[in-house]
Structure formats: structure tokens, C-alpha cells
N, C-alpha and C positions, 0 to 999 in steps of 0.2 A: 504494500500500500504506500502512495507519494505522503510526500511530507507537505501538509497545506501551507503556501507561501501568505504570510500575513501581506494583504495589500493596504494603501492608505492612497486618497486624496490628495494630488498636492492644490496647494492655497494659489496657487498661480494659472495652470494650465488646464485643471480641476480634473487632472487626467487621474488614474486608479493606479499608482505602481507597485514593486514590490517594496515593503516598508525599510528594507535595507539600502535601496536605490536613493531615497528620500533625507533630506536634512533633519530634524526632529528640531521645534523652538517648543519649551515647556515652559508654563506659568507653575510654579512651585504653591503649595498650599499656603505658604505666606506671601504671596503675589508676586514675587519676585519674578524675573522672566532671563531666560537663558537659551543657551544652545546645548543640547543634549547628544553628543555625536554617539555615545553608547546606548542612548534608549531605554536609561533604565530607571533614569532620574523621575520623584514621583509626582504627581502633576499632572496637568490637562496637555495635552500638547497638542500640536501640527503640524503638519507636514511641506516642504518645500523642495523641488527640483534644486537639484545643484548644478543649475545656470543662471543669465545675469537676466535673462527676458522672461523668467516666471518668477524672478523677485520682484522685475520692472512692475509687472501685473498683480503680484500682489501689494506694493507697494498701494502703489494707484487707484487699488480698489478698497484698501484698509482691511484685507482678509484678513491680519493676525490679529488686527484692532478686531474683531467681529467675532475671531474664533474664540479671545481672549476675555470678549467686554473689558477690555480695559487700555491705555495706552498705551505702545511701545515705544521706548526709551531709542533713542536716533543710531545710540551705542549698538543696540542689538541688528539694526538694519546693517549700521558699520561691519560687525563682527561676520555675518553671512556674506555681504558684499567679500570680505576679502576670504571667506575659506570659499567660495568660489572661484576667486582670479588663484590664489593657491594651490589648489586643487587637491589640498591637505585632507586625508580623513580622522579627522580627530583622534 
């Protein structure tokens, strides 16, 4: 029997991929907001393509503001922008 690939949404392209594919931004139970490159941290999270034109889209559209009800700090747009041009996996 296959092993079911967990999929997730990304906030940009609103496409279905597999959740390993996908960046992870997590709101922590005391609001704080981060990037979660292991997926384990505990929180509400979201999902984002690790390119610069489904950040553009999410940006634009205030998807993490909406996933998160709350605001995101200019820091965390920072932080994604550059572990994309990086091409780092955390």
C-alpha cells in the first residue's frame, strides 16, 4: 500500500502540492509569526510556493493576513523573499 502524500494549498497560486514542496509561515499560539522550514512548529500555518510570483500574489492579495486574521510583520515577507533568491532549505 502507497504512502498518502500530505498535500496543502499554496497562499499564492492556490494550487494543491505536496506539503514538502511548500514553504510552511506559522502563527504560534502566542501570535507570534515565523517560518517553519521543518513543519513541526505548533500553530496554525500556511503554505507558500518557493518562488518570487506566488509570494508577488500572495502579497497582493493579503493571503497570510487572511489565513492568519492578523498582521504580518514586513520582517517575515523579508525572510521568505530571501530563502527564495537563496534557494536555502532551512
Amino acid at each position: 500500500m502507497e504512502k498518502k502524500i500530505p498535500m496543502r494549498q499554496c497562499l499564492g497560486c492556490r494550487e494543491m502540492k505536496p506539503k514538502k514542496e511548500l514553504i510552511r509561515v506559522v502563527r504560534s499560539p502566542e501570535g507570534e509569526i515565523s517560518l517553519d522550514f521543518k513543519g513541526k512548529a505548533s500553530g496554525r500555518g500556511a503554505y507558500i510556493c518557493p518562488n518570487g510570483a506566488c509570494l508577488k500574489k500572495a502579497i497582493k492579495a493579503k493571503a497570510l493576513e487572511r489565513a492568519f486574521s492578523a498582521g504580518i510583520p514586513p520582517e517575515i515577507y523579508e525572510k521568505l523573499q530571501e530563502q527564495m533568491e537563496g534557494g536555502a532549505d532551512g
